[in-house]
N, C-alpha and C positions, 0 to 999 in steps of 0.2 A: 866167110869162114865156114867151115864144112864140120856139124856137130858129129863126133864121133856115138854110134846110138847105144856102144858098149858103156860109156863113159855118164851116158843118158841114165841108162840101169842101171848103174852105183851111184848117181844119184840119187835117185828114188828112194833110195834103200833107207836112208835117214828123214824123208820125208812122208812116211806113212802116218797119218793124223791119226790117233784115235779120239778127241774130240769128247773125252769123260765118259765114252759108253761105258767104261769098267763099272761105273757106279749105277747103272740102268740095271734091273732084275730082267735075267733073262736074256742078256745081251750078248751077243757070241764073238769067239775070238776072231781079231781083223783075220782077213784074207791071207794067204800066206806068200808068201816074197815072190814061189816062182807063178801064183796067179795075176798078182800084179804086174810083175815081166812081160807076161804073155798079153795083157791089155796096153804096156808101155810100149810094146814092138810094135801092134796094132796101128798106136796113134805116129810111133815114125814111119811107119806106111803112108800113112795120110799127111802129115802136117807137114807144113814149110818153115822149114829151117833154115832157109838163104839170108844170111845177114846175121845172122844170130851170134850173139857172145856167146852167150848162154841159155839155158834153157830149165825152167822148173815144175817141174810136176808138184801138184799138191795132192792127195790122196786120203779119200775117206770108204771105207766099205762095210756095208753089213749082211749078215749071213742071207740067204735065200732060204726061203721058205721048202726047195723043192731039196737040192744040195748045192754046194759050193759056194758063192759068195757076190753079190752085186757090188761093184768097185763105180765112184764114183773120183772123178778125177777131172782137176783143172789143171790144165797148159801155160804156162807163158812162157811166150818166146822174147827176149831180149836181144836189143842189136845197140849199137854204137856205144857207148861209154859202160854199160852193162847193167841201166840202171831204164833205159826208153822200154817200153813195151813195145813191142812190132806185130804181134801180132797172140790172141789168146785163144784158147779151144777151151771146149768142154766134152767132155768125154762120159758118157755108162756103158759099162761093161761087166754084163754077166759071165760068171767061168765056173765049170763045174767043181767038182773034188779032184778031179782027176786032169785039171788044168787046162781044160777044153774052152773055149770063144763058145757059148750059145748065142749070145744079143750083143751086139757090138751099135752103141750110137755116138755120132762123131759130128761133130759140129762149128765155127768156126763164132768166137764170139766177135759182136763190135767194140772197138774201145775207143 
């Protein structure tokens, strides 16, 4: 089954963690939707998606020190009943203000 990677990106969109930073002093607002997109496009370049039900991005990111945002992001890919792992990534990805790829790291985990 062939994940559609538009369908991938409205995903995500309910899956951006922020993980109680609200409550850390000094902690800046997550990343914004279309920086995320542009690291979510990134990893469907890369990743296999053959067999997959489904697919879920988990998403945590905090500001950069220089600008824009370090986006840290885990993959799973789901195949057969929609509940098998088939395969996981892990993803960093730097993006500016201006929604640009600086550091793109991609990686394929064991499970």
């Amino acid at each position: 089954m062939k994940i559609n990677k538009q369908a991938v990106l409205l995903a995500v969109a309910g899956l951006v963690v922020s993980s109680g930073a609200s409550a850390m002093p000094g902690f800046s607002d997550p990343a914004p939707m279309s920086s995320i997109q542009v690291c979510v496009a990134e990893i469907g370049e890369r990743a296999n998606y053959d067999g997959a039900v489904r697919v879920r991005h988990d998403v945590n990111s905090k500001e950069r020190r220089v600008s824009g945002h370090k986006i840290m992001i885990d993959t799973t890919v789901f195949g057969a009943d929609g509940n098998e792992v088939i395969r996981a990534y892990a993803t960093v990805c730097a993006v500016s203000d201006q929604s640009e790829t600086k550091k793109f790291r991609f990686r394929e985990k064991s499970i």
